[in-house]
C-alpha positions in Angstrom: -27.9 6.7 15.4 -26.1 3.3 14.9 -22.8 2.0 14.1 -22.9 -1.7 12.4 -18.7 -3.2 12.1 -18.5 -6.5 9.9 -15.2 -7.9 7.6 -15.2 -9.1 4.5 -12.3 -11.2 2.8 -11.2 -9.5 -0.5 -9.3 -12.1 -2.6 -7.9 -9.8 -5.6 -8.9 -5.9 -6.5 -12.4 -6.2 -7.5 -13.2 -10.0 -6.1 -14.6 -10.5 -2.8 -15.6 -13.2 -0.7 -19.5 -14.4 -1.4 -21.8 -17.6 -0.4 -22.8 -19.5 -3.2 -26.0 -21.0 -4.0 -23.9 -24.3 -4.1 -23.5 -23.7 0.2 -19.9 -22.9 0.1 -17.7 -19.7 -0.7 -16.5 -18.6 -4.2 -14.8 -15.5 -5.6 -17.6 -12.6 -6.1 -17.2 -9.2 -8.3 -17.7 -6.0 -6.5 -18.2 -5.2 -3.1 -21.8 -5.3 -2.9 -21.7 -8.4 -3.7 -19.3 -9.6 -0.6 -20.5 -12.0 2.3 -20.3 -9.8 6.0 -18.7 -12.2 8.5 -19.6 -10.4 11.8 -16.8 -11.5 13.3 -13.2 -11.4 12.8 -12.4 -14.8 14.1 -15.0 -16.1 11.3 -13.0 -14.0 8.9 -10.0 -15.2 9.4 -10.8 -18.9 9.8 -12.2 -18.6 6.1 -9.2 -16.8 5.0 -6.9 -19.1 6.4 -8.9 -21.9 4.8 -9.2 -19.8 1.2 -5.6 -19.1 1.4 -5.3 -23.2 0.7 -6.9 -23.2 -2.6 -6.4 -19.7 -4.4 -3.2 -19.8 -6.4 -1.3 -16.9 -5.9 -1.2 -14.2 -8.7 1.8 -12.1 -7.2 0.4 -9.7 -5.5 0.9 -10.5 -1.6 -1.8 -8.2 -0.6 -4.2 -10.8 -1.6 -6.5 -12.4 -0.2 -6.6 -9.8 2.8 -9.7 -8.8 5.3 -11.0 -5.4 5.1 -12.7 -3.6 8.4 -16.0 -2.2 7.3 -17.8 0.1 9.4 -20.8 1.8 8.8 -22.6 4.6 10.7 -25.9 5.9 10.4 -27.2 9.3 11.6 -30.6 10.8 11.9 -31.5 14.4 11.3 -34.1 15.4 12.9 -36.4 17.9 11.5 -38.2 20.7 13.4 
């Protein structure tokens, strides 16, 4: 059994946060596609900066960092 926390930035309703090829970060569709900042300090210091250059669209939940925790459990069989 584990449990694995990381944040991700989500910048509208389906974009998310992702590195690009180009060695910086750009607006990503879907969650499985999101970069995992394993800490929130890192989270936020991208937010802040990504705040800067995404022009606001009205909705003032956006960008925002989502909590993501994942658990995994093992069943043991006899």
């Amino acid at each position: 059994m584990g449990k694995e926390v990381y944040y991700i930035v989500q910048t509208a309703p389906a974009y998310f946060l992702r590195w690009s090829s180009a060695g910086h970060f750009v607006q990503g569709i879907g969650r499985h596609e999101a970069h995992h900042f394993g800490a929130i300090s890192e989270a936020w210091r991208e937010l802040r900066a990504l705040r800067g250059r995404l022009k606001a669209d009205g909705a003032s939940r956006f960008p925002r960092l989502l909590k993501v925790t994942v658990e995994t459990k093992s069943i043991k069989h006899r």
